[in-house]
C-alpha positions in Angstrom: 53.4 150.9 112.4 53.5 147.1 112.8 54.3 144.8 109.6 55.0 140.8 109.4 57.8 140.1 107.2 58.8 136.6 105.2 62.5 135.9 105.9 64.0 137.2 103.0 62.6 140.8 103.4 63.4 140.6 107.4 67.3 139.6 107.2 67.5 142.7 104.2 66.5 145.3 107.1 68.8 147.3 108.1 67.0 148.1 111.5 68.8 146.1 114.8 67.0 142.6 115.4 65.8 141.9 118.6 64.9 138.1 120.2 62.2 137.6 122.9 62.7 134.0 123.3 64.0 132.9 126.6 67.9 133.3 127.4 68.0 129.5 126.8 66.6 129.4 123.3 69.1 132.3 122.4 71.5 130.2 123.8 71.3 127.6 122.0 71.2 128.9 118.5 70.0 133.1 117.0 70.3 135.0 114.4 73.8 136.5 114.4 73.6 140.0 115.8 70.4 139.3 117.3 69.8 141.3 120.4 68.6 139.0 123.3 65.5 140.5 125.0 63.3 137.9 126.4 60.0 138.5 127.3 60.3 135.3 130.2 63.3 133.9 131.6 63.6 130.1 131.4 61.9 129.3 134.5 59.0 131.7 133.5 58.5 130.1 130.2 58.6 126.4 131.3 55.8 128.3 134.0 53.5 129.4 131.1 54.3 126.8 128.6 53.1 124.4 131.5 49.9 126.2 132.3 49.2 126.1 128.4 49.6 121.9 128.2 47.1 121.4 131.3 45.1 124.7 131.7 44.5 126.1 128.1 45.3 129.3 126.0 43.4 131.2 128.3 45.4 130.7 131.6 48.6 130.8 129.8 48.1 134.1 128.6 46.6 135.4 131.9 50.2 134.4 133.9 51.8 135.5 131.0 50.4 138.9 131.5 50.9 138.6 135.1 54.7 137.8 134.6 55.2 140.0 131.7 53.6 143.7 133.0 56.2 145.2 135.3 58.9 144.4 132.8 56.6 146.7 129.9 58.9 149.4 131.1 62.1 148.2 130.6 61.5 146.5 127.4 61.0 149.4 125.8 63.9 151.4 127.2 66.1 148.9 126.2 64.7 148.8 122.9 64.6 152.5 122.6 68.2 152.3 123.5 69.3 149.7 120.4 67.3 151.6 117.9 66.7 154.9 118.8 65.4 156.0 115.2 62.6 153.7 116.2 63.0 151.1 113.5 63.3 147.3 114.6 63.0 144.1 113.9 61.4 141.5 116.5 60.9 137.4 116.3 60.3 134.3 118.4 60.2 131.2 117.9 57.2 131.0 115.6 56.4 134.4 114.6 53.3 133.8 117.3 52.5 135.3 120.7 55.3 136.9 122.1 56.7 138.7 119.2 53.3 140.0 118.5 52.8 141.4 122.3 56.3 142.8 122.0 55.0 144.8 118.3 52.4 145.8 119.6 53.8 147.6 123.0 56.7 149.3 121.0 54.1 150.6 118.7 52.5 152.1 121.2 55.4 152.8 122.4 55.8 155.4 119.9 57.9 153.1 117.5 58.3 154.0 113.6 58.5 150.8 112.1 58.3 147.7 114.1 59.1 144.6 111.8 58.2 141.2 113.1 59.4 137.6 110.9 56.5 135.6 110.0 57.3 131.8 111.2 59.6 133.2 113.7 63.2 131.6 114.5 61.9 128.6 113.2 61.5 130.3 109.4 65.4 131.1 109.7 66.8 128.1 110.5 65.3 126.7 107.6 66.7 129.6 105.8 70.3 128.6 107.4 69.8 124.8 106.2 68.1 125.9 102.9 71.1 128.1 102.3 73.8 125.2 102.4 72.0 123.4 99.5 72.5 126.6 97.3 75.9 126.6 94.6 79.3 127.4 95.5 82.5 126.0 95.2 85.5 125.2 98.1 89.2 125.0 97.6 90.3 122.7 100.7 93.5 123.7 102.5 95.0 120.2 103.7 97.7 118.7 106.2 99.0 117.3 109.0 98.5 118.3 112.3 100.8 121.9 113.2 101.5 122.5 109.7 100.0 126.5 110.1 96.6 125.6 108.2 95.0 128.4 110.0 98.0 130.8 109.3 98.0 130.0 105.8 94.2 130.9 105.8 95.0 134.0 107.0 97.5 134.5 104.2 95.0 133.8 101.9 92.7 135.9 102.9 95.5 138.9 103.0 96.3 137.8 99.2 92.6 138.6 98.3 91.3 134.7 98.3 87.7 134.3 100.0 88.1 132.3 103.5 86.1 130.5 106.1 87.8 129.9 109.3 85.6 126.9 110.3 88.0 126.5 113.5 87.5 130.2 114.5 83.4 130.0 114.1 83.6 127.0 116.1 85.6 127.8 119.1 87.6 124.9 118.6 91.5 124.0 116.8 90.2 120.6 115.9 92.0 118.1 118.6 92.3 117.0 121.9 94.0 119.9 122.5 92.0 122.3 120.3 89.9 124.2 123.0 92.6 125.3 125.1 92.9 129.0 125.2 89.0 128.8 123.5 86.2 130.6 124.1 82.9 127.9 125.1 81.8 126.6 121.8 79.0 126.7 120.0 76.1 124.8 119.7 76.1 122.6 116.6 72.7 124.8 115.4 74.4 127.9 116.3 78.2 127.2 114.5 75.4 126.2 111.9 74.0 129.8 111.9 77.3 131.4 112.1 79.0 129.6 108.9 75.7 130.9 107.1 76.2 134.5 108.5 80.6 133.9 106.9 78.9 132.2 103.5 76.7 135.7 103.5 79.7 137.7 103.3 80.8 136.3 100.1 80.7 135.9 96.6 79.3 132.3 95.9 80.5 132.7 92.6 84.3 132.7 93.5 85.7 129.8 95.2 86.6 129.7 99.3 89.1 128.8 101.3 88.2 126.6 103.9 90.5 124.2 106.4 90.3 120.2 106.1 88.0 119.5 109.0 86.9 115.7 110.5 83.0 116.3 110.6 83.3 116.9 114.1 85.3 119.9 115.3 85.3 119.7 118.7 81.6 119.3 120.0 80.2 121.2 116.5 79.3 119.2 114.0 79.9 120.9 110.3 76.4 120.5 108.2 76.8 117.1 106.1 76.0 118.9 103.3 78.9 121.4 103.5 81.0 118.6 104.8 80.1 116.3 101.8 81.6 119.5 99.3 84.7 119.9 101.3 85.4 116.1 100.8 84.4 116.3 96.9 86.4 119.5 96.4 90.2 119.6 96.0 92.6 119.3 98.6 95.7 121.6 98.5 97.8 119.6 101.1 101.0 120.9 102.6 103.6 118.5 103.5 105.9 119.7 106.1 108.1 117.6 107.8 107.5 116.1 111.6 110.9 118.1 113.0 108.8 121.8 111.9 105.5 120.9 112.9 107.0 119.7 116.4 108.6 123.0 116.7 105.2 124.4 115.8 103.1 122.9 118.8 105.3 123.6 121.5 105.1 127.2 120.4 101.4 126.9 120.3 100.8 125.0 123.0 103.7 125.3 125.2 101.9 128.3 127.3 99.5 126.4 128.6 99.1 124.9 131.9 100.6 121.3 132.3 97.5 120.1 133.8 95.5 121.3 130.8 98.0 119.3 129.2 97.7 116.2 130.3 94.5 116.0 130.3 94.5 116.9 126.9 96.9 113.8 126.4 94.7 111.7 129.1 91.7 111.8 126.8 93.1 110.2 123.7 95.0 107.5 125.4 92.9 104.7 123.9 93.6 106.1 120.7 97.5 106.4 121.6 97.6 103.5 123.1 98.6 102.9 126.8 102.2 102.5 126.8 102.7 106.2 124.4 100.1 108.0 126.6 102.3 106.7 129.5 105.5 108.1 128.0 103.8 111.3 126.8 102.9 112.0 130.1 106.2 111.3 131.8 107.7 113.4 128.9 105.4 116.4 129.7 106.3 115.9 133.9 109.7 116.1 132.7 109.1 119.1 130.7 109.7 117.9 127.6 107.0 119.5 125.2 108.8 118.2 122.4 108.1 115.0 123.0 105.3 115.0 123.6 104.6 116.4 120.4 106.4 113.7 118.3 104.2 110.4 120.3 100.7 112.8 119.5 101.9 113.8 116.3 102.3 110.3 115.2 98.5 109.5 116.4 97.2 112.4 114.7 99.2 111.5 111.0 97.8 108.1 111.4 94.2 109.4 111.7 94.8 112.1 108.9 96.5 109.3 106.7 92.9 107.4 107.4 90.7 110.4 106.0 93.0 111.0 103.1 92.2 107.9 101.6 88.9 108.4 101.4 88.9 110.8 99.0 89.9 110.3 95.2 93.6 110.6 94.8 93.3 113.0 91.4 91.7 115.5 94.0 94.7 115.8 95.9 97.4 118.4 95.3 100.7 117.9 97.1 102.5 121.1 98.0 106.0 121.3 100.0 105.6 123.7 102.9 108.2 125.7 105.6 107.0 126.4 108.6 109.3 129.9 108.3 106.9 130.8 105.0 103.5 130.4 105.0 103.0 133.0 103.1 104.9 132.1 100.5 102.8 128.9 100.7 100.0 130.8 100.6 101.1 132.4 97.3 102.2 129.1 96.0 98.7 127.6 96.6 96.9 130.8 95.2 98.6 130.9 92.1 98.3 127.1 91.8 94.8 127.0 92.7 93.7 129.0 89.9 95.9 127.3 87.2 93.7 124.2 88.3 90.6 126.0 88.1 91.0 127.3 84.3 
């Protein structure tokens, strides 16, 4: 049995989802957990979609039966193999052509239940954008550069708080330096997709966690809506002094290639400033990580300091922190967070 679903009904399935678009279009941005299964590569599609501008429905179809037949097989042996109680969910882009072919060959395929999503990919991403727009309310964990934000967040989370690691979704610590050791990053549409799949998990009537972010984090780009809350919301920040969070980066970073390095260093010398990116680099030659810590650290405090005071000075919350106990931070913040909120 075949039936179209709204997006609503389709993401409460419980069967596995899979994606014939091309492996470009998954690429770039899917439903999280979507299996990729494409019904033409890249170069196949751009073939079709071609043929459809200057040729007509008609021809389009015909290659795309052409291209599409000796892969029948496979399709639904890999299909079979993802959902062998023969229950599944299928989509394109917009719900049209290819999703319907695929439903119809895994129904006759033998299929229990094959559910396809009525305006495709296309109908969840408005779902994704709709979904930022809906109530909830952030706590925003601040301060400077190495101060253990993204430990602290994990403390949280251990001491029951509801967390977003927008740093973890996006591949990306947040600097110059923030994709060494990273796995590639998202697309912007796809971190997008992923912070709706975290904000899923939780209780949107219980405040979250989330780190202070620039807009940008690394090549993602948080949705200006959610960015908007984050700078409307409270800012916990944790002062630590310069000597700790030093210590901090060299630990972090000191494993790492000096040529990552310094070109890490090399790419924000305009910001630095020529004669610091000069001595940072001689200092990093030398092997001297802390110093190099101390001339970026001074950049990066400058540039916090900067997006501080754009924010209303009653919605800051000053908290002293040690880098040896975070989660003692962590408490401290928990306990004051909810003395603020009642």
């Amino acid at each position: 049995m075949v039936r179209s679903s709204g997006i609503e009904d389709f993401l409460a399935q419980d069967a596995p989802i899979i994606d014939v678009r091309s492996p470009g279009e998954y690429a770039h941005g899917h439903i999280p957990g979507a299996h990729s299964l494409p019904l033409f590569s890249n170069e196949e599609r751009a073939v079709v979609g071609t043929l459809y501008k200057q040729q007509g429905r008609d021809a389009a179809v015909l290659e795309g039966l052409r291209i599409v037949g000796p892969k029948l097989a496979a399709i639904v042996e890999d299909a079979r193999a993802l959902a062998p109680d023969g229950r599944i969910r299928v989509h394109c882009w917009r719900g049209g052509e290819r999703s319907g072919s695929v439903a119809w060959l895994l129904d006759k395929a033998g299929f229990g239940e094959v559910i396809t999503l009525r305006k495709g990919y296309k109908a969840f991403r408005q779902h994704v954008l709709d979904s930022f727009d809906a109530p909830f309310a952030l706590k925003v964990l601040g301060g400077y550069t190495g101060t253990g934000k993204t430990e602290t967040l994990h403390h949280l989370r251990t001491l029951g708080e509801q967390v977003i690691d927008l740093e973890a979704i996006a591949h990306h610590k947040g600097s110059s330096f923030g994709a060494l050791g990273e796995k590639p990053q998202p697309t912007t549409e796809h971190f997008e997709n992923l912070l709706w799949a975290e904000l899923k998990k939780l209780d949107r009537t219980t405040a979250i966690w989330v780190e202070d972010e620039s807009l940008m984090i690394g090549r993602a780009k948080i949705p200006q809506v959610f960015f908007d809350r984050m700078r409307a919301s409270t800012l916990f920040f944790a002062e630590m002094s310069m000597e700790e969070r030093a210590d901090r980066l060299v630990l972090d970073y000191g494993k790492f290639p000096v040529e990552q390095l310094a070109e890490s260093v090399k790419r924000i010398e305009k910001r630095l400033g020529p004669q610091h990116c000069k001595n940072a680099l001689a200092a990093l030659k030398e092997g001297d990580l802390r110093t190099v810590a101390v001339i970026t650290l001074t950049y990066y405090d400058k540039t916090y300091r900067r997006g501080m005071e754009q924010r209303s000075p009653d919605l800051v919350l000053r908290e002293p922190a040690s880098a040896n106990d975070l989660r003692g931070l962590a408490q401290r913040l928990k306990e004051r967070a909810h003395v603020r909120s009642h």
